[in-house]
N, C-alpha and C positions, 0 to 999 in steps of 0.2 A: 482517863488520865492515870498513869502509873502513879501506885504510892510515894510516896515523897525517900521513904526508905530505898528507892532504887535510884539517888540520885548518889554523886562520885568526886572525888574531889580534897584537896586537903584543906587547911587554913582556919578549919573549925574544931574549936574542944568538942569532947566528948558530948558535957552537957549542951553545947550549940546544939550540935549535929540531934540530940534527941529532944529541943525544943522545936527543930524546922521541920524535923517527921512530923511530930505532933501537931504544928501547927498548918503543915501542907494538909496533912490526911484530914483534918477539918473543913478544911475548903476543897477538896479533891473535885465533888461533885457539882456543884455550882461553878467555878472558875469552868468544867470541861462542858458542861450546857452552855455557858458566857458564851465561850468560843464557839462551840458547837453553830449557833446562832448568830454570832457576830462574823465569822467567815465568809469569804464569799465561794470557797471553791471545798466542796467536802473531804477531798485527798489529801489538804492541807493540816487536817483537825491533831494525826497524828505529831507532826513535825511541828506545830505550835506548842504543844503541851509540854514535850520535850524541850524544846527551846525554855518558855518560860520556869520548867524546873533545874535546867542550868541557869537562870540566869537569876533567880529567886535563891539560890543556892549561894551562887556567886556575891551576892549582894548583902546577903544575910547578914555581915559583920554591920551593915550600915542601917539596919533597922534599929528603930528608937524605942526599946521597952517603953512599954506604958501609953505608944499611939496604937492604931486600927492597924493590926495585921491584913484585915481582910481588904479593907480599902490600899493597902502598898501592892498586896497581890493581884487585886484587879486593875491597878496602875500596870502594872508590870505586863500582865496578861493582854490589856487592850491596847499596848502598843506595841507590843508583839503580834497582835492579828494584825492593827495598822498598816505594818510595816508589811509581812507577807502579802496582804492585799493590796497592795499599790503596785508589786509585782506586775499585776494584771488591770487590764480596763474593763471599769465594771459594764459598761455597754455591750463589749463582746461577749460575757459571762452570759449561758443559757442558765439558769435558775436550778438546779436538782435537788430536792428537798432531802435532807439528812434522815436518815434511820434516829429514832428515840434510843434512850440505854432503860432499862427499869422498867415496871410493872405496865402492862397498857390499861390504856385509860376509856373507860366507854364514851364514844362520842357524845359529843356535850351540846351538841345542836340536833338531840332526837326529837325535844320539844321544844315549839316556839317561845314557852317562856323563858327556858333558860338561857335560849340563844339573845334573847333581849338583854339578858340582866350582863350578857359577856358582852354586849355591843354597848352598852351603860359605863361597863368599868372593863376596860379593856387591857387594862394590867394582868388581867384573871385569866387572860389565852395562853401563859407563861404556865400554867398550871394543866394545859392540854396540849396533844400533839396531834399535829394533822395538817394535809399537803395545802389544805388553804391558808394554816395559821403561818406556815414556813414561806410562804409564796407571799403573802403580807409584808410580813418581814423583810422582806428580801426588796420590798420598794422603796424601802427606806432609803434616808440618806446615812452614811459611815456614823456622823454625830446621832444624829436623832435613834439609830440602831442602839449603838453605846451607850446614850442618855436611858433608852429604854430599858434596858437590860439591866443593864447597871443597877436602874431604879427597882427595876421586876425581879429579878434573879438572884443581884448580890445582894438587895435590899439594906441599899447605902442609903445617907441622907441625900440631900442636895447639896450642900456643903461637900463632901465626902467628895462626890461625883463630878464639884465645879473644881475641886483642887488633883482629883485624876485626869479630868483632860483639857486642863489650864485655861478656862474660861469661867467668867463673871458667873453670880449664880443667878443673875436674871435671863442670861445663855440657856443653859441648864433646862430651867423651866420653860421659855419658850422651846425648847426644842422637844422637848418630854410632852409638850403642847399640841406641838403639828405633829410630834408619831403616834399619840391616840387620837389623834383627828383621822388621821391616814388609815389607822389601824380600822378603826371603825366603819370609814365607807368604805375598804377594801370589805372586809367581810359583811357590811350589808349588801352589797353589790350581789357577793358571794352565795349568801344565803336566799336573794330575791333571784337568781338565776336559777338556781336549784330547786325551789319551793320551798324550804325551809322555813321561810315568814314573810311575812308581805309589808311592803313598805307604810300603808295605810296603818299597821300596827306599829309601825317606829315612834319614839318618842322623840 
């Protein structure tokens, strides 16, 4: 995601214009993994970002000193993927798992116990990349994606995350419920196809 300093436009003083740098370039990189993750088509990821840093820009006069910046920005960002991905049906979409940005990460299922303790707490696959963990992902439903991410990435409350995408917070939680359910036996599937662990070891 472009620094927030490349974004264009009048309407803001001085000091606006260098509270929004400041406070875009703090979320720069989590908001562009969100989407990164939340998209359904990876050619998209550019033209999202963009968008959201006009429209984050645009808005600016109407944010409320004193609430969650980070939670309006992830408002703003998840229904700007929303809306791109509705363009398309997710059924016809073949899957292509995204390139990571930053340092790589050593496979986190070279041992079976580790691969356990991520199938335990599966919010922790957000901390690894790899075509199984994106292909997981990617079975999700648009909510249960966003619930996750949301949860795992922006590291919003529940609260935060039931008044972004305008559902009850018992929503929220059951949905954050069936994408670690999901999450988990797609990748024990995963790893008992592979040899990676054996299902007699699952807890």
């Amino acid at each position: 995601m472009e620094k927030a300093h490349g974004a264009k436009g009048g309407g803001l003083s001085a000091g606006e214009k260098k509270s929004f740098v400041e406070r875009m370039n703090s979320v720069r990189i989590p908001v562009t993994n969100y989407c990164r993750h939340l998209l359904w088509r990876r050619g998209d990821l550019e033209d999202a970002l963009q968008e959201i840093l006009t429209t984050a820009y645009e808005k600016y006069p109407q944010f409320e000193p004193g609430t969650s910046f980070r939670a309006w920005i992830f408002r703003i960002a998840t229904y700007t993927v929303f809306n791109i991905n509705r363009k398309y049906k997710r059924e016809s979409e073949r899957f292509v798992p995204m390139e990571s940005e930053g340092p790589e990460v050593h496979p986190f299922i070279e041992q079976e116990l580790s691969y356990q303790e991520i199938l335990k707490d599966p919010d922790r696959i957000l901390a690894h990349v790899g075509e199984e963990i994106l292909a997981a992902l990617s079975k999700l439903s648009a909510n249960e994606r966003a619930v996750f991410l949301l949860r795992g990435l922006a590291d919003l409350s529940y609260r935060e995350i039931a008044g972004i995408l305008d559902m009850p917070l018992g929503s929220v939680m059951g949905y954050l419920g069936r994408a670690r359910g999901k999450l988990r036996r797609s990748l024990t599937d995963y790893a008992c196809q592979h040899g990676m662990i054996s299902r007699m070891g699952l807890v």
